[in-house]
C-alpha positions as CSV (number, residue, x, y, z in Angstrom):
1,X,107.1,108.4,53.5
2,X,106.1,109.5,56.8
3,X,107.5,106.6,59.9
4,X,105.6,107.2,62.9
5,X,107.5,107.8,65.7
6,X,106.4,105.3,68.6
7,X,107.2,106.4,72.1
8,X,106.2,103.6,74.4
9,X,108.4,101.8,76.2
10,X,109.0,97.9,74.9
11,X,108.9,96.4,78.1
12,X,106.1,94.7,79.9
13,X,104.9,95.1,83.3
14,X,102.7,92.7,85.4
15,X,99.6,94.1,86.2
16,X,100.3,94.1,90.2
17,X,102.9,96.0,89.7
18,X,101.5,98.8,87.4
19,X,99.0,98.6,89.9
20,X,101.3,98.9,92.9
21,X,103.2,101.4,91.4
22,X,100.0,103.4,90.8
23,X,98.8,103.2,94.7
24,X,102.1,104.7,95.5
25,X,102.2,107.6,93.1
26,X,98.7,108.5,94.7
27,X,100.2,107.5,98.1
28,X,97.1,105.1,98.5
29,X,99.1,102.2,99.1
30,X,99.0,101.9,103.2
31,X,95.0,102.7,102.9
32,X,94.7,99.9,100.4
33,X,96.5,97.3,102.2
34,X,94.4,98.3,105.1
35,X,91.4,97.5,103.8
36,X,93.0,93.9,102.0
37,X,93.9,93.1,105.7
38,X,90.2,94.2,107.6
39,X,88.0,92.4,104.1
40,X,90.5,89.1,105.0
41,X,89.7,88.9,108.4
42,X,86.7,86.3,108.2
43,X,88.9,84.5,105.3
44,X,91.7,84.0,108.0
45,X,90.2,84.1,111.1
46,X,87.2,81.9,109.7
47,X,83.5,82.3,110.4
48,X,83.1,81.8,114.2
49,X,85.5,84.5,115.5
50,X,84.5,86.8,112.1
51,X,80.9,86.2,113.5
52,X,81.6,87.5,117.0
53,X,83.4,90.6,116.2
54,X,81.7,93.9,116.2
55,X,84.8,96.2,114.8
56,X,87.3,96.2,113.0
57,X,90.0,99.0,112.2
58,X,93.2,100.0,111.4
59,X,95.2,102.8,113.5
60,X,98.7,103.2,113.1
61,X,99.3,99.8,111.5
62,X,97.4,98.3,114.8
63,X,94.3,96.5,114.4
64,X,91.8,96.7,116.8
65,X,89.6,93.7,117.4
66,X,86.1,94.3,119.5
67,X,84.8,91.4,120.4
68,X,81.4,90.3,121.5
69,X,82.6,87.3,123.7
70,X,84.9,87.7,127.0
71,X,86.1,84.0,126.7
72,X,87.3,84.9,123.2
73,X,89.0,87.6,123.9
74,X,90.7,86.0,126.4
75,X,91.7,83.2,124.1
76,X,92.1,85.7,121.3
77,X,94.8,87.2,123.6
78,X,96.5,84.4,124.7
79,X,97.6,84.0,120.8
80,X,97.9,87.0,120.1
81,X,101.1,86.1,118.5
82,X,99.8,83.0,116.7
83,X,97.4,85.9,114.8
84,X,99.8,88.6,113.9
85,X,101.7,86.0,112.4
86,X,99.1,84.6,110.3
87,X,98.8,88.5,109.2
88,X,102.4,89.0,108.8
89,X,102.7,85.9,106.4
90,X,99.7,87.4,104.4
91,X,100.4,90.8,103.9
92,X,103.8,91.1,104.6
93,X,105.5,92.4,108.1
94,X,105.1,96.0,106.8
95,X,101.6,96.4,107.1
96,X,100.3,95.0,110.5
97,X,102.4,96.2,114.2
98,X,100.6,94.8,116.9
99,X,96.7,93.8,117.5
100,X,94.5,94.9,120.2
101,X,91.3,92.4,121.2
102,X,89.0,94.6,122.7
C-alpha cells in the first residue's frame, strides 16, 4: 500500500508570530509598526489632543506631531518624555526615537 509522505513540520506556531515572521521576510515590519503606532495615537493620547492634531507621521523612527493649539504644544513639550514613554511601553523601545510637537 501506498503511505503518503507528509512533509509539514509538527510544530505549532502562534499566529503573531507567523505573522511577524511574515512582515520581516517582506521587510514590511518597520512600515507596519509605524502605522500600529500613528492608528494608536487617539487610543493613547485620548480624544482632546487626538482632536487637535492635524498630522501625524513617522520619519526615521521620529514622530512628528502638528498641532493646532500653541498652549498644547507647549504642554505637549514639556512632557515630551512622559509621551515617548507611553509609546516605548506600547510598542517596544525599537520603534519610536524621539517626538517632535510641531
Amino acid at each position: 500500500m501506498y503511505k503518503k509522505k507528509d512533509d509539514r513540520k509538527n510544530e505549532s506556531l502562534e499566529l503573531k508570530d507567523v505573522i511577524r515572521e511574515m512582515l520581516q521576510n517582506y521587510h514590511i515590519e518597520e512600515k507596519f509598526d509605524h502605522t500600529r503606532l500613528l492608528a494608536s495615537w487617539e487610543r493613547l493620547m485620548g480624544k482632546p489632543i487626538a482632536s487637535r492634531t492635524s498630522k501625524l507621521f513617522v520619519k526615521d523612527n521620529v514622530l512628528f506631531v502638528r498641532l493646532t493649539s500653541a498652549p498644547l504644544k507647549s504642554e505637549m513639550n514639556l512632557n515630551k518624555a512622559k509621551v515617548l514613554d507611553i509609546f516605548k511601553k506600547e510598542f517596544g523601545e525599537k520603534v519610536l526615537k524621539d517626538i517632535v510637537f510641531q
